[in-house]
N, C-alpha and C positions, 0 to 999 in steps of 0.2 A: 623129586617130584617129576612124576614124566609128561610130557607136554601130548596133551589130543587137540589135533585140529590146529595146531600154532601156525599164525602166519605172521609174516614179516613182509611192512611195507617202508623200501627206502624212497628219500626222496629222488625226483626227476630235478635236473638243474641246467643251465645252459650260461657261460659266460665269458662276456667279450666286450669293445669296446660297441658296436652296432648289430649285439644279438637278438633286438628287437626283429629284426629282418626275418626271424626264424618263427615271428608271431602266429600268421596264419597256417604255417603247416603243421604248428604244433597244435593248434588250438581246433582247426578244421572238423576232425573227427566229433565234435563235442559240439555241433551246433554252429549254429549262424549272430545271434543275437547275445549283445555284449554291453552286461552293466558295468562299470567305473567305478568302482570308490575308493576314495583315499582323502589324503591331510589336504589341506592348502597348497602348503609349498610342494608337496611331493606332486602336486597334479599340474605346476607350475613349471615345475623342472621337466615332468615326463609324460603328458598331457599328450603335446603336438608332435613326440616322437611316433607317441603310440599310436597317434591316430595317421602318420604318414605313413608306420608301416603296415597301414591296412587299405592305404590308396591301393586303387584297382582291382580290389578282391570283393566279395559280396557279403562279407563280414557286416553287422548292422548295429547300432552300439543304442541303444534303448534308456538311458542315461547314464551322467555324470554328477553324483553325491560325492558330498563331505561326508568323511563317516563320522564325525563328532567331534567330543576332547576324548573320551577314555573306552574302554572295552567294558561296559556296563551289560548288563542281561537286560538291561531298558533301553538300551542305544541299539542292542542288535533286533530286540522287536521293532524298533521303528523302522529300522531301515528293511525288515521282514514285510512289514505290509506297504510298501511302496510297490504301482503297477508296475514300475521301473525291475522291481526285482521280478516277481510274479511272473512276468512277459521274459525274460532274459532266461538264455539254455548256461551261460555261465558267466560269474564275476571274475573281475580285471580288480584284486586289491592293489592298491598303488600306495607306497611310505614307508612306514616303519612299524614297530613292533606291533602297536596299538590298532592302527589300522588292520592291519594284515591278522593280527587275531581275534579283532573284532570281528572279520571277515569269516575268517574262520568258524567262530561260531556260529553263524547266519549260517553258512552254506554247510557245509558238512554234516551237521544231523541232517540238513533237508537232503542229503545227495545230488545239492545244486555243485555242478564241478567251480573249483576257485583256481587261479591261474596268479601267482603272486611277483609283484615287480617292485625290489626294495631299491627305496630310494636314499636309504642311509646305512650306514654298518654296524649299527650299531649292536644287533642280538641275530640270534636264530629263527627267528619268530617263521621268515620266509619259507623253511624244509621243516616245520616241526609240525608233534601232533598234540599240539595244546595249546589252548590260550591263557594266559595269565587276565584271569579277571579281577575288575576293581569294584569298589565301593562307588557309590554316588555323591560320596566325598572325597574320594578320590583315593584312599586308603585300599590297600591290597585285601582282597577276599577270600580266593583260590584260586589253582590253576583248575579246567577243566580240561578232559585229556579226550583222544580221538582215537581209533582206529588206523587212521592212514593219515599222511602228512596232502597238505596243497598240491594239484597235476602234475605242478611244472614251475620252477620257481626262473625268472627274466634276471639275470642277474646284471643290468648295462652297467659298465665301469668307467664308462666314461661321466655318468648323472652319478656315479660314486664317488669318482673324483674330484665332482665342483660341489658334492653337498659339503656343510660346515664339517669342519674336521672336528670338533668337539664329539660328532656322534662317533665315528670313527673309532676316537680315544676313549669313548665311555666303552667300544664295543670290545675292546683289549681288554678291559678290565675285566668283563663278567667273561669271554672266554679262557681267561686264563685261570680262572676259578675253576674252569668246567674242569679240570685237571684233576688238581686237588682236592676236591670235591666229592669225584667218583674215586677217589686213592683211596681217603679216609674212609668214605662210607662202605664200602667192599672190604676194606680191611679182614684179614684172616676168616675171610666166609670161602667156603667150597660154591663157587660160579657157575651155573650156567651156562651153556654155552654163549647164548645171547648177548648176556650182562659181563661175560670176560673177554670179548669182542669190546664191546664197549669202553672198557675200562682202559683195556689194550690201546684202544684208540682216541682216548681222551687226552693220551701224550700228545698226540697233534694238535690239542689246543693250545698248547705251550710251546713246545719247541721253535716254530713258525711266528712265534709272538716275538718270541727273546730274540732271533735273528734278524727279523726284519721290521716289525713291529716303529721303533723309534723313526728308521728311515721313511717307512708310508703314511706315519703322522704327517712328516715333514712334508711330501708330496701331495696329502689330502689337502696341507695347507698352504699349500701354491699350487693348485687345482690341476698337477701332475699325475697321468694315467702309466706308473711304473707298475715294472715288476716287482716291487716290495710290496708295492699298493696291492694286487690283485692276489698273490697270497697269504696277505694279510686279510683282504675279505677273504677267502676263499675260509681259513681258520673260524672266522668267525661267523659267517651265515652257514656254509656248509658243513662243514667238519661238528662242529657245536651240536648242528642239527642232525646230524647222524647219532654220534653219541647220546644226543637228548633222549633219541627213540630208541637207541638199544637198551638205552639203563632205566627207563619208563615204562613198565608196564603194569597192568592192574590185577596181576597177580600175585606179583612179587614184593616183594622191597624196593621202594623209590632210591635210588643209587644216583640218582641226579640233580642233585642239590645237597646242601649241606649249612655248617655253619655264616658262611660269609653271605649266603641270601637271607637265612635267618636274621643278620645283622641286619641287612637294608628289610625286608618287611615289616622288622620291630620298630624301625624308624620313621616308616611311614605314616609313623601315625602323628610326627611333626609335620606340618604343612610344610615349611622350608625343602623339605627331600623332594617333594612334587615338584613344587614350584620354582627349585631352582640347581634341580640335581637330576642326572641323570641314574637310569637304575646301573649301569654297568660302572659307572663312573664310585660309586656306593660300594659297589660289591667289590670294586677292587680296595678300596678302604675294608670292607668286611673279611675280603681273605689274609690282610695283615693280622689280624686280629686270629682269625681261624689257625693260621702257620705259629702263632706262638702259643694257644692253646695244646696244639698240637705237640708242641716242641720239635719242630723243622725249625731250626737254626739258622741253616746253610740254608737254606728253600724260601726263609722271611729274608735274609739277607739278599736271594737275587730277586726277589718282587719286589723290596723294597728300592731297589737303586731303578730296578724299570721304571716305577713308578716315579722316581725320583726324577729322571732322564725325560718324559713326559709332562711331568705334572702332573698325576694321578694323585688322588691325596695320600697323603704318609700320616695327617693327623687329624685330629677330631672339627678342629676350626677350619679345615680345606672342606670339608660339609656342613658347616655352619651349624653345628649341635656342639654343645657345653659338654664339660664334664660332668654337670646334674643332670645335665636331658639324659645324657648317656647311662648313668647309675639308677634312671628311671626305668628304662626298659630293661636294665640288667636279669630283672624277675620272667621279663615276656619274651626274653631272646629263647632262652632253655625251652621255653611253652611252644616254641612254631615245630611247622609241621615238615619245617625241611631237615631237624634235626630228629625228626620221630626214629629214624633209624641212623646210629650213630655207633661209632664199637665204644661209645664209653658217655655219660653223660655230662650237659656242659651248665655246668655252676655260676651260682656268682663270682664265687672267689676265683674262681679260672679267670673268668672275665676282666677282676679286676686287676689281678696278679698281668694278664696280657696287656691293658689299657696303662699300666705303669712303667713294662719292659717298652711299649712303644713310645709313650712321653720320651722314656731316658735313654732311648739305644742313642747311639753316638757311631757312624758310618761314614 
């Protein structure tokens, strides 16, 4: 297929331990007036940074919102008709995934510019061009996808380093998926130039995990700003989000997901996943599963010991689902839409045949 009119938008990124410093002259061109939205804690952590590094400038910040609990299409209308938003030339998302893609949706059909500052490691959400939206029960719905990813994503590593390291380790989990993921689903297809860019470089969601990965847990969790630490985000907010958007587009084949998110969205329809699991922390539980369907051997054997090494879950009870929850959904893993392109279809019996090699492997 030959491409008319293709454009490619990467993200903008900046990161350091006080890149907030870099706020107003990045943000200048785009207006004076500046809405705030984010979680609790992330405005807690990054609040009085952000607003020091706009001492003496004529920057003017029009309010500061919670953006909710979840990325609902009823949570971004509300925060759509607030004067707050209306009156503001651009938004400040400040948190984590939910925030920042709830954000997302608000602002970017409007062509309001969004300007994103994660305050956890957990996903890409910060350089992508989609948002994962939920239910009003809290249940996965769709992603909804974009054009161009957020201006400019604030990456400070030092409010990375004192957030909980749990996000952190969940954020290992769904980038190392991001690998695998784009291997499988590419699988013996003639590429694009775009999409084998992508693929190409979805080994940097891996490689950078296995080497440093364990050590920047350990540093997340004695509120240490190293070198493992900050290429270990760098893997998983940027790199992730790169690859998001090369292997994303709404012509093609979605190359960017695969079985191991199919795993955690089928699951969400337990409340427990919500309520007491993170999405990455799921998905690296799901690409156990995905690597013995597959028959990667060698490739389940080094996930599994990372995961091991960590604490990532290796089985069905480190997510608090049964072996009946789990043969519940067995029907609705195959049905999702992240395995709609796949080079082979995945079965119950695959499922099951995998859910048994993982009870019994012995490492």
């Amino acid at each position: 297929m030959l491409l008319e009119n293709y454009e490619m938008n990467l993200p903008s990124y900046s990161i350091g331990p006080d890149i907030y410093k870099n706020i107003a002259s990045k943000c200048s061109p785009y207006g004076k007036k500046i809405f705030i939205i984010g979680g609790k804690r992330a405005l807690a952590a990054a609040k009085d940074k952000i607003s020091d590094a706009l001492t003496d400038s004529n920057f003017e910040i029009t309010g500061i919102e919670l953006f909710g609990k979840d990325c609902t299409y009823s949570n971004v209308e509300r925060l759509r008709s607030m004067s707050a938003y209306k009156n503001a030339d651009m938004i400040f998302a400040v948190g984590g995934g939910k925030c920042i893609d709830t954000c997302k949706n608000l602002c970017i059909p409007d062509d309001k510019p969004i300007f994103t500052f994660p305050t956890i490691a957990s996903n890409c959400s910060a350089c992508t061009c989609v948002s994962i939206m939920y239910n009003e029960d809290g249940t996965f719905l769709k992603p909804h996808f974009y054009l161009h990813p957020p201006v400019h994503a604030f990456i400070q590593t030092d409010i990375l380093a004192q957030a909980p390291a749990r996000y952190l380790w969940a954020g290992i989990g769904d980038t190392y998926a991001k690998y695998y993921e784009a291997e499988i689903s590419s699988r013996n297809e003639q590429l694009q130039h775009f999409t084998a860019l992508g693929v190409t470089l979805s080994r940097m969601c891996l490689d950078p995990l296995v080497q440093y990965a364990p050590k920047a847990y350990e540093d997340n969790k004695n509120g240490v700003n190293s070198y493992e630490l900050e290429q270990t985000v760098l893997a998983i907010v940027v790199t992730t989000g790169i690859v998001s958007i090369f292997l994303t587009r709404d012509f093609t084949p979605d190359y960017n997901s695969g079985l191991a998110h199919a795993v955690f969205y089928a699951l969400t329809s337990y409340p427990v996943i919500e309520e007491k699991h993170l999405h990455g922390e799921v998905v690296g539980f799901g690409l156990l599963i995905a690597l013995l369907c597959d028959g990667q051997d060698e490739e389940f054997d080094k996930i599994y010991r990372l995961n091991q090494s960590i604490n990532l879950p290796t089985k069905l009870s480190d997510i608090d689902i049964t072996e009946a929850e789990f043969e519940e959904v067995m029907d609705r893993i195959p049905e999702m839409s992240d395995i709609r392109h796949y080079p082979y279809a995945i079965t119950r019996s695959m499922l099951t045949s995998a859910l048994t090699k993982l009870h019994t492997c012995q490492i």
